[in-house]
N, C-alpha and C positions, 0 to 999 in steps of 0.2 A: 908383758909378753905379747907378741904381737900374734894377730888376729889370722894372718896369712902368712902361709908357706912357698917356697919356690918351686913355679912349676917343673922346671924337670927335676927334682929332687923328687917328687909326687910322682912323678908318671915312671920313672926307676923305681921307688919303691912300689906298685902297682905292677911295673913291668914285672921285679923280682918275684912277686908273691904268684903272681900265674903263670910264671915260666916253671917256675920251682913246683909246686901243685898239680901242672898238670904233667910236667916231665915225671914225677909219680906217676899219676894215674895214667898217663899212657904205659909207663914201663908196666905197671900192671895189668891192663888188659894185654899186651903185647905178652908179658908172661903164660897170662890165662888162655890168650889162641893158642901159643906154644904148645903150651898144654894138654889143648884137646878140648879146653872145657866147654867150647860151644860148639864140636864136633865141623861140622862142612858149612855152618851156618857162621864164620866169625865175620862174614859181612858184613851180618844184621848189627854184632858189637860194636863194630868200629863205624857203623851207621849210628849207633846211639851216642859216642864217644865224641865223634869230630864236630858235632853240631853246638856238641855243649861245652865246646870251650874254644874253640876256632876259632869262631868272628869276634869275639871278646876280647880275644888275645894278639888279635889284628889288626886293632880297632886301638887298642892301648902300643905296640910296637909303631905303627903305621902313624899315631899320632907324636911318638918323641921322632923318630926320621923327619916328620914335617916340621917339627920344631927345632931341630937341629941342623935345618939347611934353612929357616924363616930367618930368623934375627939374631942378634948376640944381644940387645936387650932382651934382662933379667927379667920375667911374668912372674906374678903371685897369683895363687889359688885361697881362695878360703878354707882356714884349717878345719874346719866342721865339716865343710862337706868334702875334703877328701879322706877324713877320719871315718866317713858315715861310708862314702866309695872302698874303702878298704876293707873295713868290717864286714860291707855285704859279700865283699867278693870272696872276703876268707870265709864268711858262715857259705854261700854258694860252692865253693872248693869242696871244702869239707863236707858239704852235702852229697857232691858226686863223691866222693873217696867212697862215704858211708858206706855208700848203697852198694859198692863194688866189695867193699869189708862186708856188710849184712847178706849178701847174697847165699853164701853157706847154711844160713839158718831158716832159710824160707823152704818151704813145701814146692814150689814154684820153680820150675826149670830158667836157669841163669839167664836166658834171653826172656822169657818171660817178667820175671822181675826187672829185669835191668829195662827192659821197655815199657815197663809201669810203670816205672817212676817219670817217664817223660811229660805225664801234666802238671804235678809240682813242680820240679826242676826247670819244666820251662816260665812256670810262674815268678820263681824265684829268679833267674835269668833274667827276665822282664825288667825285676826292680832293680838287678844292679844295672841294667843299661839305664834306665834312667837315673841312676845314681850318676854313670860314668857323663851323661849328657849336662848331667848338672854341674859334675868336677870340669870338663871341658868349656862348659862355657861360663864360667866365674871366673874366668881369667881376668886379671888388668895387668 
């Protein structure tokens, strides 16, 4: 079995998984403004929303467009570390969905909570970027 993968297989499967994930979470807080649930303040949400998944998601599309107008020769990635870039990106997904599912149970006003959580979240955000810096440049 071989040790590498092909890059744009990688960066589509990556691409999928965060287009997918956060087209969720955005349909959900877009519900949630609908809603009312953060009254005249749904700024502050979608202050806390676009930051944590934007440049990530721009950063992985922005990188198959360059790869798709570079070359027609085939690149491999290392299958570990884009297995290790996918995991964190799903456990990081999953982490914002959470917080938008746990908000109902908290004592704490929804903008409250949801802007707590930005020192973790940005921690974790951290590690997948340099995960995604390491899937990016293990190219040959």
């Amino acid at each position: 079995m071989s040790d590498r993968v092909s890059v744009s297989n990688a960066q589509i499967r990556l691409a999928v998984l965060w287009l997918i994930a956060a087209g969720v979470i955005f349909l959900l807080v877009l519900a949630q403004t609908v809603g009312g649930k953060y009254g005249n303040q749904s700024q502050r949400a979608w202050d806390w929303f676009l930051p944590t998944v934007v440049p990530t998601l721009s950063l992985i599309l922005g990188a198959i467009v360059y790869a798709a107008r570079a070359s027609n020769t085939e690149q491999t990635v290392d299958r570990s570390v884009f297995r290790i870039t996918f995991a964190l990106s799903a456990f990081y997904l999953a982490c914002v969905l959470t917080v938008l599912l746990l908000q109902p149970f908290s004592d704490l006003t929804p903008l409250e909570f949801i802007t707590g959580t930005n020192v973790w979240l940005s921690a974790i955000q951290g590690i997948v970027g340099v995960a995604l810096g390491a899937f990016f440049t293990s190219k040959s």
